[in-house]
Structures are given as structure tokens and as C-alpha cells.
N, C-alpha and C positions, 0 to 999 in steps of 0.2 A: 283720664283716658286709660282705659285697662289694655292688658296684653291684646286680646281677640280683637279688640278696634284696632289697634295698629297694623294687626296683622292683615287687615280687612283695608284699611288704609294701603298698604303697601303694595297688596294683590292687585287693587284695582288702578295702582299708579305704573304697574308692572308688566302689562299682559304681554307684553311684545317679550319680552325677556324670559314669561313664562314657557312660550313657544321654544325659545332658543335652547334653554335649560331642558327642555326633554331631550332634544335633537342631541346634546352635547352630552349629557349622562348615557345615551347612546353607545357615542363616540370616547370618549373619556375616560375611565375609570376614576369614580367619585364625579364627574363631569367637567374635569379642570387639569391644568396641566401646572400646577403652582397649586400644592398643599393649600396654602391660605388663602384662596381666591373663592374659596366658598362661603368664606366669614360666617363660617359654622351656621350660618341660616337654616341647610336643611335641618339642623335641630328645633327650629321653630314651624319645620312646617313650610319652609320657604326657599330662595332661592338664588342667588347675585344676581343684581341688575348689571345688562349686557351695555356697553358703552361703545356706543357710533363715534364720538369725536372730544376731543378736548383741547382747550384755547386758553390759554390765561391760569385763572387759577379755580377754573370749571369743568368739570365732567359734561357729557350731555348723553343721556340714557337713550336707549334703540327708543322707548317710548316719549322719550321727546322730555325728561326732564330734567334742568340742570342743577346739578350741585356744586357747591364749592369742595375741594377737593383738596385735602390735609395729608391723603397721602401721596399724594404729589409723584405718581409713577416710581414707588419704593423709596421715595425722599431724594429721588436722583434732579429732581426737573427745579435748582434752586430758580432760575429765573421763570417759571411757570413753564405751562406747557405750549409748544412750538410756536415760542416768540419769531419775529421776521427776521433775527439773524441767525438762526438755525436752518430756517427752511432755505434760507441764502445760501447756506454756507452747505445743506446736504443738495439742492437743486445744481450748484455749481460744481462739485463732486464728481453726483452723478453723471455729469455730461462725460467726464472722464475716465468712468468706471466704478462698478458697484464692488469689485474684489478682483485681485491682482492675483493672490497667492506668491505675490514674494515684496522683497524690501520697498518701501515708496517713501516720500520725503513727505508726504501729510504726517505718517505714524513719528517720524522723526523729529518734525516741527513740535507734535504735542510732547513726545519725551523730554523734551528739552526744556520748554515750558513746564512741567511738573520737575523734574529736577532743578530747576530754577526756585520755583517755588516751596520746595519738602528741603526743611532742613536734614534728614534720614539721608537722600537721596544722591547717592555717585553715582551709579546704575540701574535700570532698573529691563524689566523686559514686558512686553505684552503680551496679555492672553484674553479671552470671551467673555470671564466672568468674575466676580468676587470670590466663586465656589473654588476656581482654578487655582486663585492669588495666592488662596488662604495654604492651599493643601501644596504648592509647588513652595514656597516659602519655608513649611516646615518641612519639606524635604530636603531644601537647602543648608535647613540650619542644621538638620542631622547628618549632611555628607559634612559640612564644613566642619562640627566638632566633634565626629566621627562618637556621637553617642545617640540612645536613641529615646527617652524618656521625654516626654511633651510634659509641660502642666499649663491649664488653662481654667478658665473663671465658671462655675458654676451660673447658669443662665446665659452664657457665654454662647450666641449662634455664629455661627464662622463660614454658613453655606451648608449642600448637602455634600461634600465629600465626606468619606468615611473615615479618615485621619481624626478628625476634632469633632465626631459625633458622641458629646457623651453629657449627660449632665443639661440638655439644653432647657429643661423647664420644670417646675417642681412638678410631685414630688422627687427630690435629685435620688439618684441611684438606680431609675428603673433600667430594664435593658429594654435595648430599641430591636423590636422585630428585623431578620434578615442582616443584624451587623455581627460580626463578631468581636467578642468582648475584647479587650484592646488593654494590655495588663503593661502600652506602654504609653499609656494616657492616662493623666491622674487630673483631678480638677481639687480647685480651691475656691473659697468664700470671694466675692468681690470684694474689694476696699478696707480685707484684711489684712491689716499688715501683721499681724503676731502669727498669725495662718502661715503666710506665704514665706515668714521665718523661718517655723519649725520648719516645714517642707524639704528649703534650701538647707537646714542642719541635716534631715534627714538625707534628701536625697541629691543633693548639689552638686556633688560630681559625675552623676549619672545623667543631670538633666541637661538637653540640647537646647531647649526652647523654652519660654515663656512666651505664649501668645496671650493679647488679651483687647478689648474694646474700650479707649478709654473714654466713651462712653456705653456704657450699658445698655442698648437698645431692647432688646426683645426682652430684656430682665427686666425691664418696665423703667427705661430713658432714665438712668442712673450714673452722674458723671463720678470719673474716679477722680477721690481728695488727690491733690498735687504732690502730700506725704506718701500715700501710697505707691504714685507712680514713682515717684523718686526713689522710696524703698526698693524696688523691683528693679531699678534703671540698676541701685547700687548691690544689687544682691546676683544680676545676671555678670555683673562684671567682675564681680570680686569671684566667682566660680565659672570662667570662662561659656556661661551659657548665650545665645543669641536671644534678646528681645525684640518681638515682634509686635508691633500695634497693626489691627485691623481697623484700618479705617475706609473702609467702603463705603462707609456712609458718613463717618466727619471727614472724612479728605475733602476738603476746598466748601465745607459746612460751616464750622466754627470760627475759621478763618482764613484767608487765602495759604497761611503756611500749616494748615487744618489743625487739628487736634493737638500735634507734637509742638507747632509751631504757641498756639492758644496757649497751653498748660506749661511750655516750657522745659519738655523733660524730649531727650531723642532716643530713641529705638535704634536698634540694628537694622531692621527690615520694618518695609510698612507695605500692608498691602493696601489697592484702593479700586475704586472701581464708581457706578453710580454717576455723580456729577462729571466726571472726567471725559463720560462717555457723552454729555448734551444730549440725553435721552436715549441712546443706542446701546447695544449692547457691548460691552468692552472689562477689562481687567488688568490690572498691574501690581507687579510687587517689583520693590528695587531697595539697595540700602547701600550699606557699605561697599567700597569695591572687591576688598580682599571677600567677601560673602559669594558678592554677585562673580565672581573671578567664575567660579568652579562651576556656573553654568554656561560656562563658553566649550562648545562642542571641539574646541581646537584642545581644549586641555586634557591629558591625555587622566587624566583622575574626576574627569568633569562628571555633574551631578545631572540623571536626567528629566530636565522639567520641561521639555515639549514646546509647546506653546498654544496648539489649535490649530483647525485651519482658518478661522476668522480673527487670530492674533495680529494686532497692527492693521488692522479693515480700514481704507482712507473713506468709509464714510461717519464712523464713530472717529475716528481719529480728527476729521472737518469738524466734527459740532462739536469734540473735546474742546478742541483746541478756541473754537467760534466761543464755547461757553468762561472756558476759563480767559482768553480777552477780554471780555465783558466784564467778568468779575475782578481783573486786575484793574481794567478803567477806574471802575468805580471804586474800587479805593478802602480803605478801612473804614471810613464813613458809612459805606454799605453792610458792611460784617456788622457794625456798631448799631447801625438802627433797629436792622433782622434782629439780633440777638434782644436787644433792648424789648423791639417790639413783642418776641417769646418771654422774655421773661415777665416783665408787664401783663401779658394775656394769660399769663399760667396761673399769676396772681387774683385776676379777675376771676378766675376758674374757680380757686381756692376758696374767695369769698362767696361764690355762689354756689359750692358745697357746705358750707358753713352753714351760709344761710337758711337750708334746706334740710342742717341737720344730720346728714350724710355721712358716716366714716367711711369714705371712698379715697385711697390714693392718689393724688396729682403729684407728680413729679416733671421732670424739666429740666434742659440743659442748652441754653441759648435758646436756637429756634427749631428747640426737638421736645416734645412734651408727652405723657403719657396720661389717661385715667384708667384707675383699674377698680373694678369690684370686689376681687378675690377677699377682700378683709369681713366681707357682708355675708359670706360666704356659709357662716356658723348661725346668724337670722336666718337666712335664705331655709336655708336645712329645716328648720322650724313649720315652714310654707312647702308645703309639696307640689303645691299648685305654680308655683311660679318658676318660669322659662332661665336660664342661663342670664345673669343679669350683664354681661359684657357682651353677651349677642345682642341684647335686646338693646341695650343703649346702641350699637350701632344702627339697629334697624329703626331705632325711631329718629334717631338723626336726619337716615333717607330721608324719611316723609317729611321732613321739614328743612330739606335740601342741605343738608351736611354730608359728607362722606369720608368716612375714619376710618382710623386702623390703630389697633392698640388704645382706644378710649378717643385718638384725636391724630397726629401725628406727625408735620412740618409744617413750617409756612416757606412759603418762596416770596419773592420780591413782590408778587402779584395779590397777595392776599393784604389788599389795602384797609383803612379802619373801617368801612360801614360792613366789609365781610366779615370782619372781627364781630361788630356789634351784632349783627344778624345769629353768627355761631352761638354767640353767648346768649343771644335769646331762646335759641333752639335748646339751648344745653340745659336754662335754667327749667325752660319745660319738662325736658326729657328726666330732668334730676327731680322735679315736682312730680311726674307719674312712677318713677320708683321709688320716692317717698312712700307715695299713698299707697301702693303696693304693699310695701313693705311692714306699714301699720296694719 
């Protein structure tokens, strides 16, 4: 099947969507309110299918079709989407109100519960978004060591605040329209440790922060070696800098004591967001106390990180808290299968690139997995004729009811084996018509 049939495939699975996509590029600027929601389709000619509803570990298209669903609402929905103890838990909420605008003891129930479970954690505070966490965080660490130099990971995304925009996708160095150039932001290599040395010789006493993801996400799901992070742990400490891990999307993913708890190494500051929130929109960052101290408005040196006005919302703070119950129930059993069952299916993946001949990257980290094209990139060049090979793998996915992001993206609780086998049937296809292409 060639590029023009899928696309022909897709149009005619999509009309209803089509409709919506003019109405919305209207409305919109690019037609979306989330940069990547367009999964670059209009470069093929096309368009994002509009989504009425989703259950389990399915999408279901305004046109009536269902997909399974890897990116699982940005990797936040670990138990699928709106299982019956979420809508429990926001239906009973809401009887009591949708926002307060001041303290409530739902928001206080989940902080308690995340500091129970983040070994980083003596304090922490809430805010709306991951974008919030990342950028009140390194605010704190530069009132707290009263210096102002960040360093953070090339591929490294931390949200859209303007603090940690730099560096986010090759090729590194370009400058991003409308920001200014930021000469107190420096980035370095992931899972360099002789990098992230010289750095600290060079620049160790200047630097406040080291924020980083200990896993790699948007760099293409790259978890960081255990040496590494240790390197870092013992390089921020030996020059009084704050280590921060973002983990907005390992928080309460890798394991119930998430990423720091998983790898074994503790941060100063962790930000998190994603699962905490049970589907809603929410954010935190908390770490040590003597950190978090200087964001208390009582202190007369305090550092100011705001919070929002949807910070502490008792109806993401209900499905936090609903979500992370669940996941405590169920035990390290549960972390143990998920993970088992990503690493297992990454594998399957592997061999059926193999198979097909493919130097395509699969990478993986528990139940976070990526494929990328960009290696094909230098054949591609070759073919003038051929479309974007990482749009086009997701667009043929659609048509054979997958829906990805970054090559593939999370499993949640709900993506059982026959979904599994389904994907990889889809996959082995979709890898057979960029074969043939490609010859």
C-alpha cells in the first residue's frame, strides 16, 4: 500500500473530522491549542481525527471509529481512561463544588499522599500544570542558592515556560522565535557523565540548578544510566547546587515512589503533574523543607511562585488522590507486570523491525516506549517523493485503529495482550509499506 492509498484510506474513515478541522483552523491559529495536536498531518495533506469519547484504553473518533490509544491523554490516564473510580470520585466532588478558590482538605488529602510516597518530598505546593512546576522550581532553586545559572539536558522538554526553553529538539542550538536568548541557561548531552563534569569544573559555583528527566521523553523515551544520575546527585552536592528531576510524566509511572524512588538516586526538588492529577488538569513541585521554606509568603526573603487560580482544585485533587489509591492497592505487583509487560512489547517491536529490515530506533523505559525514523532520514533524501516517514507511520496506524505519539507511546493498566497483538499486527504492516517504499 502506497502513501496516496492511505491517505485515501484515511479521508474516507475521517469526514466528520474533516468538517471540524476547517471550523477549527478558523478558530485556532494552526487549528489547535497544543502545538502537537496536529501530528504534523497537515503536511501530508491531512488533518487530526476529532475525538467524541474515550473508555478504557480506546479512543472513539467523531466518525465513529475506535482506536487503541498509546497515548493515553499525554501518558497521564495510567489506569485507562475514565475507569468507575474516577467518575466516582469527580461525580461526588462535584456535588460539593467545582472550585473553591481557597484551602480545602481534598488538595490536602492528595499532598499527603504524594509526600508519603516521593522519597524528595517534605513539602511541596500545587499549581495547573507541569509547565508551572518545572519553572516555579527553578525559581526556587535560584532564590534558595542565590545564584542564577540553570544547566539542563539537551532534548530536555520541561513545558512551554520560557526559563528551560532551549535546546528542545535537534538540530540543538537553534533559537526559538519570540524568546530571548537566555545566556543563564546552558544545556548538556543526556547520560553524559564526562560532559556534565567539565560543566560543574567550569561553571559549579555559578550554577543554581540542574534540572533534568530521568527519563528522556520527547528525546525519544531514553532512561538515564543509574551512574549518571548519581554523578549529578554527587556533583550538585559537592557545589551546593539544587537537583531537580522533572517527572511529570514518571511521577507515580515507573513506580509508586516514581522515577527517584525506581533508580534509587533523590533530588532536591521533583516536579510532577500527569497521573497525580486522574486525568485533570493539575501540577506540583515539593522537595526539601529548608527549599520549600522560602516559598512561604510569611517569610519575609520568600521566593515568589504564585500558584494559579486553579492550584489545589478539589476536583483534580479527587481523581489524584482516587488514582493514586488504586495504584497503592495494587501493589508493586502492578508496577511489575506494566513495566515487564513494556519491556516485553518493546522487544516484540524490535524483532519485527528486524524483520523488515528497518534501521528504525525503538527505544523504552518500563511502560514508556518510542519509534523513530529520523536514522532513515539520509535514504529518505534519496526519494523526493516520499512524505515525512514519522507522520506517516502514525497516519497509517489510524487506519488500522492504533493511535500514537512519538512512534507508539504508554500502556496503562487497560492495554491487555490481544491489544498488544492487534498493535503489532498493525505495526508489522505499517513497517512492510515503509519497506516497500523505501526500496
Amino acid at each position: 500500500m502506497d502513501n496516496l492509498d492511505n491517505n485515501e484510506i484515511y479521508l474516507n474513515n475521517n469526514k466528520r473530522s474533516s468538517e471540524l478541522w476547517q471550523r477549527a483552523v478558523d478558530l485556532f491559529p494552526g487549528g489547535i491549542s497544543h502545538n502537537i495536536r496536529t501530528w504534523d498531518f497537515p503536511k501530508l495533506g491531512l488533518y487530526p481525527p476529532f475525538i467524541k469519547k474515550a473508555k478504557g484504553a480506546f479512543l472513539y473518533t467523531e466518525d465513529g471509529q475506535r482506536l487503541i490509544d498509546f497515548w493515553i491523554g499525554h501518558y497521564s490516564n495510567i489506569l485507562g481512561h475514565t475507569p468507575d473510580i474516577l467518575i466516582d470520585a469527580i461525580v461526588e466532588a462535584t456535588h460539593e463544588g467545582t472550585h473553591f478558590g481557597t484551602v480545602n482538605e481534598r488538595a490536602l488529602k492528595l499532598g499527603e499522599e504524594i509526600r508519603k510516597a516521593t522519597p524528595s518530598i517534605e513539602q511541596l505546593r500545587f499549581c495547573s500544570s507541569g509547565s508551572e512546576a518545572t519553572s516555579y522550581s527553578v525559581r526556587l532553586a535560584r532564590g534558595f542558592t542565590h545564584r542564577s545559572l540553570v544547566v539542563k539536558m539537551q532534548g530536555g522538554w520541561h513545558g512551554g515556560n520560557s526559563q528551560l526553553f532551549k535546546d528542545i529538539s535537534p538540530p540543538f542550538g537553534v533559537k526559538y522565535r519570540g524568546l530571548v536568548k537566555d545566556p543563564n541557561l546552558i544545556s548538556c548531552s543526556y547520560n553524559d557523565i564526562d560532559e556534565i563534569k567539565k560543566c560543574f569544573e567550569q561553571f559549579g559555583d555559578e550554577i543554581a540548578a540542574v534540572i533534568l528527566e530521568p527519563v528522556l521523553i520527547s528525546g525519544g523515551v531514553e532512561a538515564a544510566s543509574k551512574e549518571f544520575l548519581q554523578t549529578v546527585r554527587h556533583l550538585t552536592t559537592k557545589y551546593g547546587a539544587v537537583l531537580i528531576f522533572d517527572e511529570v510524566i514518571t511521577g507515580f509511572r515507573l513506580s509508586y515512589s516514581s522515577a527517584q524512588g525506581y533508580f534509587g538516586v533523590t533530588p532536591d526538588l521533583t516536579c510532577l503533574g500527569k497521573i497525580i492529577g486522574g486525568g485533570l488538569a493539575i501540577g506540583a513541585y515539593g522537595g526539601k523543607k529548608e527549599i520549600m521554606a522560602i516559598a512561604n509568603p510569611e517569610n519575609g526573603e520568600s521566593v515568589w511562585v504564585g500558584g494559579g487560580t486553579f492550584s489545589g482544585n478539589p476536583l483534580s485533587s479527587s481523581t489524584g488522590l482516587a488514582t493514586l489509591n488504586a495504584l497503592k492497592e495494587r501493589g508493586s505487583a502492578f508496577y511489575d507486570t506494566l513495566n515487564k509487560t513494556g519491556e516485553d512489547f518493546v522487544k516484540s517491536i524490535k524483532d519485527l523491525v528486524s524483520d523488515n529490515s528497518l534501521p528504525v530506533k525503538i527505544s523504552g523505559a518500563a511502560s514508556l516506549m518510542s519509534i523513530n525514523y529520523n536514522s532513515l532520514e539520509k535514504i529518505k533524501s534519496k526519494k523526493t517523493n516520499l512524505p515525512n516517514l514519522n507522520t506517516f507511520h502514525q497516519m497509517s496506524l489510524i487506519n488500522k485503529g492504533v493511535f500514537v505519539r512519538g512512534g507508539l507511546g504508554a500502556l496503562s493498566s487497560e492495554h491487555k495482550k490481544d491489544l498488544l497483538d492487534h498493535t503489532l499486527e498493525a505495526l508489522d504492516q505499517t513497517f512492510k509499506e515503509i519497506s516497500s517504499m523505501l526500496q
